[in-house]
C-alpha positions in Angstrom: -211.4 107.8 -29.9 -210.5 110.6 -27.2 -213.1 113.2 -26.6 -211.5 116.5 -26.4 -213.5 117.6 -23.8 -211.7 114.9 -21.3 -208.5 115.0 -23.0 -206.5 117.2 -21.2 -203.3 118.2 -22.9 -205.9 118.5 -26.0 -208.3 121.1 -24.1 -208.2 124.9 -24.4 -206.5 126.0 -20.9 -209.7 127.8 -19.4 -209.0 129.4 -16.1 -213.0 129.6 -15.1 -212.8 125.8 -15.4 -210.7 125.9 -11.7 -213.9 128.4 -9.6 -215.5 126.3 -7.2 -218.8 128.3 -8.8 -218.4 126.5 -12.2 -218.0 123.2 -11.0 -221.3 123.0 -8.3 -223.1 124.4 -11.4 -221.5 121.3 -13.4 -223.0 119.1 -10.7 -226.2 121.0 -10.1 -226.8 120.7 -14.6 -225.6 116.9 -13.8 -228.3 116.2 -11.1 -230.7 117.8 -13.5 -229.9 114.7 -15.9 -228.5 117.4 -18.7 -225.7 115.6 -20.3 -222.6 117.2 -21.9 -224.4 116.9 -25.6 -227.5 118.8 -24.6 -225.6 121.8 -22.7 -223.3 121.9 -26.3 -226.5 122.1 -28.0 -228.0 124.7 -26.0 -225.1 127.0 -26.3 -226.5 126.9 -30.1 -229.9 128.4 -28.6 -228.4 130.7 -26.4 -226.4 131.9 -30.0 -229.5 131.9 -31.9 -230.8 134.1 -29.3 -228.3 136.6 -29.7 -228.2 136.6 -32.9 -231.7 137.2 -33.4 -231.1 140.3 -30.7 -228.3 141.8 -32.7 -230.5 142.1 -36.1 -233.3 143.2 -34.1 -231.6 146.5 -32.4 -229.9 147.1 -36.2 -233.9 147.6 -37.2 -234.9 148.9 -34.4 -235.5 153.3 -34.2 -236.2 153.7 -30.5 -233.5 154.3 -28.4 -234.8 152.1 -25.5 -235.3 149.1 -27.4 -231.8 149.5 -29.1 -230.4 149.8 -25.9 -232.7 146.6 -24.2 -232.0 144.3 -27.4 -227.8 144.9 -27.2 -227.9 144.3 -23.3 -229.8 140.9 -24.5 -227.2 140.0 -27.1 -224.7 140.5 -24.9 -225.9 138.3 -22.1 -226.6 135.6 -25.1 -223.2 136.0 -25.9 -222.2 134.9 -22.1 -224.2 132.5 -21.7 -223.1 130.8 -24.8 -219.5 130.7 -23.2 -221.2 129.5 -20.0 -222.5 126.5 -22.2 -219.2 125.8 -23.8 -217.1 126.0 -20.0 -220.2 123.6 -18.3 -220.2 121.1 -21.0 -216.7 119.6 -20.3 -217.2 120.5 -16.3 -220.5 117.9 -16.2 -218.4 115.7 -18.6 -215.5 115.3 -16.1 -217.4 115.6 -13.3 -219.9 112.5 -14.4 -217.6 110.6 -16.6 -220.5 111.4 -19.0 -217.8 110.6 -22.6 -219.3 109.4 -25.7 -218.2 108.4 -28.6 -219.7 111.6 -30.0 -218.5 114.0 -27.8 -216.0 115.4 -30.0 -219.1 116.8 -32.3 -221.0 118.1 -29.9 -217.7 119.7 -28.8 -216.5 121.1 -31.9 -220.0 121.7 -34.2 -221.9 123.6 -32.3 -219.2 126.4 -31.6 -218.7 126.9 -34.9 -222.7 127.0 -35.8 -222.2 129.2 -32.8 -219.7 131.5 -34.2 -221.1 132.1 -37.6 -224.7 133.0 -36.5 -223.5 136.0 -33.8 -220.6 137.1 -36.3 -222.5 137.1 -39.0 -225.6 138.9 -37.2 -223.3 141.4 -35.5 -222.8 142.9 -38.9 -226.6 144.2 -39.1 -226.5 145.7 -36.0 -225.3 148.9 -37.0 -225.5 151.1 -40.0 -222.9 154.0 -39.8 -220.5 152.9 -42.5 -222.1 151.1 -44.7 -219.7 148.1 -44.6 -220.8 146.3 -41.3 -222.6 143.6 -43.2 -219.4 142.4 -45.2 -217.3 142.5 -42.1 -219.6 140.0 -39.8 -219.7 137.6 -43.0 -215.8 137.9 -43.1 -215.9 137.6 -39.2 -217.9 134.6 -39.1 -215.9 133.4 -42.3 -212.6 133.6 -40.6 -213.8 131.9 -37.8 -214.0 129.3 -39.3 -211.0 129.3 -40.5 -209.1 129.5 -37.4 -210.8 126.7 -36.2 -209.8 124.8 -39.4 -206.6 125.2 -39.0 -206.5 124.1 -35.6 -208.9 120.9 -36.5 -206.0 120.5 -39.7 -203.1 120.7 -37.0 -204.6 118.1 -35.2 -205.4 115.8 -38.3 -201.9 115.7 -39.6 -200.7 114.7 -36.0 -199.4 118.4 -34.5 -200.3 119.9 -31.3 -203.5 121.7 -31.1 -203.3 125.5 -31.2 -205.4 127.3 -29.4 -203.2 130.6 -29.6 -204.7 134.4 -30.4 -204.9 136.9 -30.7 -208.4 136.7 -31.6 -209.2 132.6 -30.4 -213.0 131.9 -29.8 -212.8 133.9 -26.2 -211.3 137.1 -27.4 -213.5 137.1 -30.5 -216.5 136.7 -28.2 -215.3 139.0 -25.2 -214.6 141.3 -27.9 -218.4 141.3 -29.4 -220.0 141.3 -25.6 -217.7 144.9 -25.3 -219.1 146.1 -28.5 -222.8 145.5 -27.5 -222.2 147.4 -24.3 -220.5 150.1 -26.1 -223.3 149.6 -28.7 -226.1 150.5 -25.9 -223.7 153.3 -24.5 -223.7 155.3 -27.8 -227.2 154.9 -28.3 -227.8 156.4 -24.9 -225.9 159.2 -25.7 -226.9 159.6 -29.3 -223.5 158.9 -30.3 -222.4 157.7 -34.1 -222.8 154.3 -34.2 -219.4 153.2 -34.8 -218.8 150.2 -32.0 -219.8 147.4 -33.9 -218.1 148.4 -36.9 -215.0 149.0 -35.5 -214.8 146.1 -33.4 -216.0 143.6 -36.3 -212.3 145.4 -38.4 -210.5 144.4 -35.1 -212.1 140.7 -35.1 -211.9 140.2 -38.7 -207.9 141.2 -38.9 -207.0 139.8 -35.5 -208.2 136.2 -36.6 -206.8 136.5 -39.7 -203.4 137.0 -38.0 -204.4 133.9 -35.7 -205.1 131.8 -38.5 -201.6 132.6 -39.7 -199.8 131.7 -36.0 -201.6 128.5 -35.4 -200.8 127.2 -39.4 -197.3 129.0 -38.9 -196.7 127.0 -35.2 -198.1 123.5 -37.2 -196.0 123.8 -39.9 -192.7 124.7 -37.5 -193.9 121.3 -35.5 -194.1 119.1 -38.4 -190.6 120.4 -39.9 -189.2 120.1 -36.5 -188.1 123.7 -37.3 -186.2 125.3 -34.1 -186.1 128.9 -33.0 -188.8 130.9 -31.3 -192.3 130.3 -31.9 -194.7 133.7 -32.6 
């Protein structure tokens, strides 16, 4: 079985896997005897982590603490990434492949996923929707990974195509926990979180639509322009 992670035409082009920086991390995690499996499932901490943050500034009256828990989610969010670019780095640069690899590759991002969507949506409460649109968040991401796990399945080319793939989404909910802290600072609505949930909620719906439209072309041999 190939493991995605060593696969290369089956990876998600990363740039931050060609800094120098990355890689003597890789080795450093490597020479700690962390294999590929335990950074994966760490990246699950790290999401639990900021998860937990998110639903903690939504309760939270103070200003301060609002402000400190955001900045925390935010870095959880990172570091989550982090997890999911060193995992592949320590399994290329130790040859570390199992026969599991493509689980700990695949399941925890979408454990991942779902807990900071979903938490993102009790992190504010100006409009009163925010809870619906982190479960639809966290719904659809699940979704768009779906229908790049299907692609693969029925013998396509994986797509990893946005506009709202796993980095975007995330990159997307660091942005809205900084704005988050910003308008708290200032006393400002509340409206970040919201309105960047609507943004990843319709922009992964439109992904899931490319990547099954892209499949479907490949499997029909359909010509023309791919969106």
């Amino acid at each position: 079985m190939s493991d995605p992670i060593l696969d290369e035409p089956r990876r998600r082009q990363v740039r931050a896997r060609e800094n120098r920086l990355f890689h003597d991390a890789a080795r450093a995690l490597q020479r700690l005897g962390m294999s590929p499996n335990q950074i994966s499932v760490l990246s699950v901490v790290f999401a639990a982590l900021g998860a937990m943050a998110l639903v903690a500034a939504g309760r939270q009256p103070a200003v301060w603490a609002r402000v400190a828990w955001f900045v925390v989610a935010g870095g959880c969010v990172q570091l989550r990434l982090l997890c999911n670019l060193l995992d592949g780095l320590v399994a290329i640069e130790g040859g570390l492949r199992t026969k599991s690899g493509e689980i700990y590759n695949e399941l925890p991002d979408r454990i991942s996923d779902s807990l900071l969507l979903a938490a993102a949506g009790y992190a504010t409460r100006w409009y009163g929707v925010e809870t619906d649109l982190g479960w639809a968040a966290a719904a659809l991401a699940l979704i768009v990974a779906y229908v790049r796990a299907l692609g693969g399945q029925v013998g396509a080319a994986p797509q990893f195509c946005g506009p709202m793939a796993k980095q975007q989404r995330m990159f997307a909910l660091t942005l809205a926990c900084a704005l988050s802290a910003v308008e708290a600072v200032a006393a400002w609505p509340a409206r970040a979180m919201a309105w960047t949930l609507g943004v990843i909620v319709l922009g992964s719906a439109l992904t899931a639509a490319r990547r099954a439209r892209r499949i479907v072309r490949e499997l029909e041999g359909g010509g023309g322009p791919v969106i």
